[in-house]
Structure formats: structure tokens, C-alpha cells
C-alpha positions in Angstrom: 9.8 8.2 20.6 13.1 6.6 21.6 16.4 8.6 21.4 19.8 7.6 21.5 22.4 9.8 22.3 26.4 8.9 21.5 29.5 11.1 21.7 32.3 11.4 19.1 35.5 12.8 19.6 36.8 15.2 16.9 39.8 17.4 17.1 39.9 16.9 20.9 36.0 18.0 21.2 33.1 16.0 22.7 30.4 16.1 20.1 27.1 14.7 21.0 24.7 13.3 18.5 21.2 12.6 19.1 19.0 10.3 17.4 15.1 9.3 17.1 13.0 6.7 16.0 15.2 4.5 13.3 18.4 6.1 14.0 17.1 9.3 12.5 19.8 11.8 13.5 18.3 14.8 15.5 21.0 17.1 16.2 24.6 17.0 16.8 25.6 19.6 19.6 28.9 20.9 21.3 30.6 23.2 23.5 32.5 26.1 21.8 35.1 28.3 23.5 34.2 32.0 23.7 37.4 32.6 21.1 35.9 30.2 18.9 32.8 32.5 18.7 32.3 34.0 15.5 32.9 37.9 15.5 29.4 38.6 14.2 28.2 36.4 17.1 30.5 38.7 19.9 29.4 41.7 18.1 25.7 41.0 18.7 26.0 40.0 22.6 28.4 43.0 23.5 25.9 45.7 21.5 22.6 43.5 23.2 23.8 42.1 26.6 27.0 44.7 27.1 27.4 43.6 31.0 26.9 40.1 30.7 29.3 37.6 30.9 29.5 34.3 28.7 28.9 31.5 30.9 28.9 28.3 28.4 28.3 28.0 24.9 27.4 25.4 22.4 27.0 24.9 19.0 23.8 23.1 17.7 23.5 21.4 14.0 20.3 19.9 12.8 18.6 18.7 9.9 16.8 22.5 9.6 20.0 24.4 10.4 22.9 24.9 13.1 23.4 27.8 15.6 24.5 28.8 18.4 23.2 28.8 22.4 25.1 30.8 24.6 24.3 31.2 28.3 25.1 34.6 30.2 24.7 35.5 33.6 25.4 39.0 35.4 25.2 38.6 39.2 22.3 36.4 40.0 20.9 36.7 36.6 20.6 33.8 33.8 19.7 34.1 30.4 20.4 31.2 27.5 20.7 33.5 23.8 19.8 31.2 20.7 21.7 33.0 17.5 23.1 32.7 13.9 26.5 32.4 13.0 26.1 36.0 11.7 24.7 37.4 14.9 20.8 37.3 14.6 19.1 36.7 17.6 16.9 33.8 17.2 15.2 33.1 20.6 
């Protein structure tokens, strides 16, 4: 399947939008500032990952439903969190 990927500007943010086969749209995806992070979000990773620092995150919308992917790291250690807007842990 072939995918074409673009990138919008909105409000001074680089949006990228991904599409399949037809120009089906995918998923739209974005980096978010950790003060634009929900407080149910923050919540969640200081009660689950309290010594872990943000590292990037992003904000993902698709056709089933939009969250959030935040990557931490404490010393040599990675870990990419997939959640809700209102702080469940999906992945």
C-alpha cells in the first residue's frame, strides 16, 4: 500500500498527515509540549513512571481515535507510553 505523508502548519505547529491507498487519511500526528499535556495525562506518568523524565511527546488522531505517545527516559533507560487524554494507559 502506498502512503503519502504531507505537513500542515496550524497555529505555528507542524502537523503531519498520513495517507493510504486513494488518499485515505491514516492519522494526523504532532508534537505537543509537556505544558500542553493534559492534567489527567501528568497525573498518570508522575503516579506510574515518578522518576522519569518526558523526553518528546506527540499527539496521534485517527479514524478509531486520537491519543497521546510520550517518550521517557531515566539515565540510560527508554520507554514510549501510549495514553488517553484522561490518563489511561493504553500500550
Amino acid at each position: 500500500m502506498a502512503k503519502s505523508r504531507w505537513k500542515s502548519f496550524t497555529n505555528g505547529a507542524v502537523r503531519m498527515c498520513i495517507s493510504g491507498k486513494d488518499n485515505v487519511w491514516l492519522r494526523t500526528e504532532w508534537d505537543v509540549r509537556k505544558s500542553e499535556l493534559p492534567a489527567a495525562v501528568m497525573n498518570q506518568l508522575n503516579v506510574s513512571y515518578p522518576s522519569w523524565k518526558i523526553d518528546d511527546a506527540e499527539y496521534v488522531e485517527t479514524p478509531s481515535g486520537a491519543w497521546f505517545v510520550i517518550e521517557l527516559e531515566k539515565g540510560e533507560a527508554e520507554v514510549e507510553i501510549k495514553l488517553s487524554a484522561d490518563g489511561v494507559i493504553l500500550k
